[in-house]
C-alpha positions as CSV (number, residue, x, y, z in Angstrom):
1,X,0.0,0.0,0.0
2,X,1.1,3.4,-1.1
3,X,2.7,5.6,2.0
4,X,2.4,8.8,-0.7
5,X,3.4,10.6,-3.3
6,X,5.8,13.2,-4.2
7,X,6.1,15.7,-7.2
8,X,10.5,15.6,-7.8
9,X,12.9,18.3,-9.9
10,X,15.4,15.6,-11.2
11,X,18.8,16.6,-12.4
12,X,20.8,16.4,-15.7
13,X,22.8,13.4,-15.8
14,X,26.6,15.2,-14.7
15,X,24.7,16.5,-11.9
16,X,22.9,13.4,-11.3
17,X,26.2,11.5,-11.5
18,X,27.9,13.9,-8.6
19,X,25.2,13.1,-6.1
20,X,25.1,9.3,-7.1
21,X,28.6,9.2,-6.6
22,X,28.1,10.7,-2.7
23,X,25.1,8.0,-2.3
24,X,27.9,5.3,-3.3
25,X,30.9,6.5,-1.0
26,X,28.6,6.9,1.5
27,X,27.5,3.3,0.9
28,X,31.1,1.9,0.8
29,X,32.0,3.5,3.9
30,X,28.1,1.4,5.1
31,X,27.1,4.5,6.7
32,X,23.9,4.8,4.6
33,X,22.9,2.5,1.6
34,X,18.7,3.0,2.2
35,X,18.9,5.4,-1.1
36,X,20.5,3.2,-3.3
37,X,18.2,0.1,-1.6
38,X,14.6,1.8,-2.4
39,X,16.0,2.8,-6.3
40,X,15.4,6.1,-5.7
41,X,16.8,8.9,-8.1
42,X,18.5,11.9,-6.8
43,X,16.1,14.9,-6.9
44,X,14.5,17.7,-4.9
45,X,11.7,17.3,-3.7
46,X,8.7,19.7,-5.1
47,X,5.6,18.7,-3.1
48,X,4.6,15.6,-1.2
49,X,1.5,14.0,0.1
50,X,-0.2,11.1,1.2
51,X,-3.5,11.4,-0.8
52,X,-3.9,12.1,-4.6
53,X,-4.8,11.0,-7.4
54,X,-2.3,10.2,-9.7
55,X,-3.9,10.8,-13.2
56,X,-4.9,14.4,-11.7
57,X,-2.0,15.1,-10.9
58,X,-0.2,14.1,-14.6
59,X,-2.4,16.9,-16.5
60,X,-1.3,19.7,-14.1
61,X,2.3,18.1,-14.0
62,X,2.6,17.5,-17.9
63,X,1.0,21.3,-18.8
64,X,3.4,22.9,-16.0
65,X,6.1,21.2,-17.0
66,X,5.4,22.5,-21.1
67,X,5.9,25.7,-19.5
68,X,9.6,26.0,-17.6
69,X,13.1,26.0,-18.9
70,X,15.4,24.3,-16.9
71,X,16.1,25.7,-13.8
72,X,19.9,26.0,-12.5
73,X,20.9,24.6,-9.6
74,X,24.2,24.9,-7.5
75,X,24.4,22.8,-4.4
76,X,26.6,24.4,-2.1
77,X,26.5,23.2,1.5
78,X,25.8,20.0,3.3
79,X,23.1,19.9,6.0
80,X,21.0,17.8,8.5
81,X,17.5,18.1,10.2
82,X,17.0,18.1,13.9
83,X,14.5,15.3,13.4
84,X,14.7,11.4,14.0
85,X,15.4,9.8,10.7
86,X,18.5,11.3,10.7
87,X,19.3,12.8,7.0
88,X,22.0,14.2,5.4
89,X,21.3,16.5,2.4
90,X,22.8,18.7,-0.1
91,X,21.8,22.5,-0.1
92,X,21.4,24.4,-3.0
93,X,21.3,27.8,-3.3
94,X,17.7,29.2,-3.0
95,X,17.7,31.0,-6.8
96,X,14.9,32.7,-8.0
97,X,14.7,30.2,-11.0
98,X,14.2,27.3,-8.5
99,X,12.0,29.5,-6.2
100,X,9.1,30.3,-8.9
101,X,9.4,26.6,-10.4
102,X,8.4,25.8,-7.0
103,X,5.8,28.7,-6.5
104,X,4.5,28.3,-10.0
105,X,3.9,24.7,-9.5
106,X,1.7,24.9,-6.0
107,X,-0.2,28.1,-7.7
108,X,-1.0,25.4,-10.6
109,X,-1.9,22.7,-8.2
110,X,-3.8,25.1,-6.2
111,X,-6.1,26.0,-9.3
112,X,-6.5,22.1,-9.3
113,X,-7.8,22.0,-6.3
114,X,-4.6,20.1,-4.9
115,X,-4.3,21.1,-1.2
116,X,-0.6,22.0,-0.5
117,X,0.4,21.0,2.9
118,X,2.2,23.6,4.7
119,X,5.7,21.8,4.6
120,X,5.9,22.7,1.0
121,X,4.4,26.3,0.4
122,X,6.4,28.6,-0.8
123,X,6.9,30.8,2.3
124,X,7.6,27.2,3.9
125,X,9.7,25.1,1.9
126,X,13.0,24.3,2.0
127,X,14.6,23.0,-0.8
128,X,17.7,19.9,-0.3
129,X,18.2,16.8,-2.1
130,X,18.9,14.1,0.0
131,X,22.1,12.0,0.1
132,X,21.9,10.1,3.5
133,X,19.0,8.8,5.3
134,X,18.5,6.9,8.9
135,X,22.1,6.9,9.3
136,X,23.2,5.8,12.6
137,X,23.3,8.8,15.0
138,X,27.1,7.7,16.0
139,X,27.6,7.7,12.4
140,X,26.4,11.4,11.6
141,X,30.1,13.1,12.4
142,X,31.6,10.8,9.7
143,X,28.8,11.1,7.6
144,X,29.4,14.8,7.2
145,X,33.2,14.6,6.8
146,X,33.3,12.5,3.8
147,X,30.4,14.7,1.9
148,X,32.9,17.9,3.1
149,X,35.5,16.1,1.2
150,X,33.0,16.4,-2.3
151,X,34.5,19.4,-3.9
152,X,31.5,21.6,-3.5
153,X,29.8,23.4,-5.3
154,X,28.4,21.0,-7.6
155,X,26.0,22.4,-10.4
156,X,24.4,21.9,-13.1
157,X,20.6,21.6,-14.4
158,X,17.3,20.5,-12.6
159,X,15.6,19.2,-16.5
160,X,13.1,17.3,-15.7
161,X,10.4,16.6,-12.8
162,X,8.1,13.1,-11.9
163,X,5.8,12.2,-9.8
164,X,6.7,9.0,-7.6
165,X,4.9,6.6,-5.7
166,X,6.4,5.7,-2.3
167,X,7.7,3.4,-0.5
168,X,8.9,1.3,-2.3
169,X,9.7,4.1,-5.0
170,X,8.1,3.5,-8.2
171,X,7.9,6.5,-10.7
172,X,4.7,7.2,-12.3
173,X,5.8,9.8,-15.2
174,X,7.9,12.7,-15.6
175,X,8.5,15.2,-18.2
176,X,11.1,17.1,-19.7
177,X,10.9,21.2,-18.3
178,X,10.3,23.2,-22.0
179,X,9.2,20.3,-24.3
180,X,6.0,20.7,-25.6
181,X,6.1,17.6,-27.4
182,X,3.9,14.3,-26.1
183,X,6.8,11.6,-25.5
């Protein structure tokens, strides 16, 4: 039975490729290896829930998506969460490219009729992609030395976003930001 669903900005693939490449030291040093387990794709997450309907949700995600350009992204610090699953997490900078995407999208869902919880509205959100999760709490020191050592910033391109069922993850579409063409 489906836990949720969650609306994700995916990445191009060199800027994909960085953050798999912390998901895999992280896993060699076993610190964390619950990304790599559940198949999940490096991304930031837009908007989440735990009731929707799927097929709504494609025609607002497919015409929104029609409408962007790919946003720029520049991850720039590494953080955690003072909460109990213990996550590590890439910051990017908060650009105004990444901050209408985001604004843009819950205005869309909003005309939908989509209720956006208050985690992710716009005066709410924050923005992280996730490279460590439920890592042992005596583990979270070493955790945030070897992501230090990734020569940050990274950048590059958020191109893309999905919608994905959770957990297990299973994506149900995405789309490319700018094309207007059916795939």
């Amino acid at each position: 039975m489906s836990q949720g669903y969650a609306i994700e900005l995916y990445f191009d693939p060199a800027l994909e490729n960085q953050v798999l490449k912390a998901w895999n030291v992280l896993a060699r040093r076993q610190i964390s290896t619950q990304l790599i387990e559940i198949e999940a794709r490096p991304h930031i997450t837009l908007f989440s829930t735990p009731f929707v309907e799927p097929s709504k949700l494609e025609s607002v995600v497919r015409a929104f998506a029609a409408k962007q350009e790919p946003v720029p992204l520049s991850f720039f610090a590494v953080g955690s969460f003072p909460v109990d699953n213990n996550v590590l997490f890439l910051a990017p900078k908060a650009n105004m490219s990444l901050l209408q995407l985001h604004s843009q999208l819950c205005d869309a869902m909003k005309k939908e009729g989509i209720e956006v919880g208050e985690e992710y509205r716009p005066e709410s959100w924050t923005p992280y992609c996730t490279v460590a999760q439920d890592v042992p709490k005596t583990r979270m020191a070493e955790g945030f030395c070897v992501l230090r050592d990734l020569k940050l910033p990274v950048t590059g391109y958020g191109v893309d976003i999905g919608l994905v069922e959770f957990s297990p993850v299973r994506e149900l579409f995405s789309f490319v930001l700018g094309n207007t063409v059916e795939a």
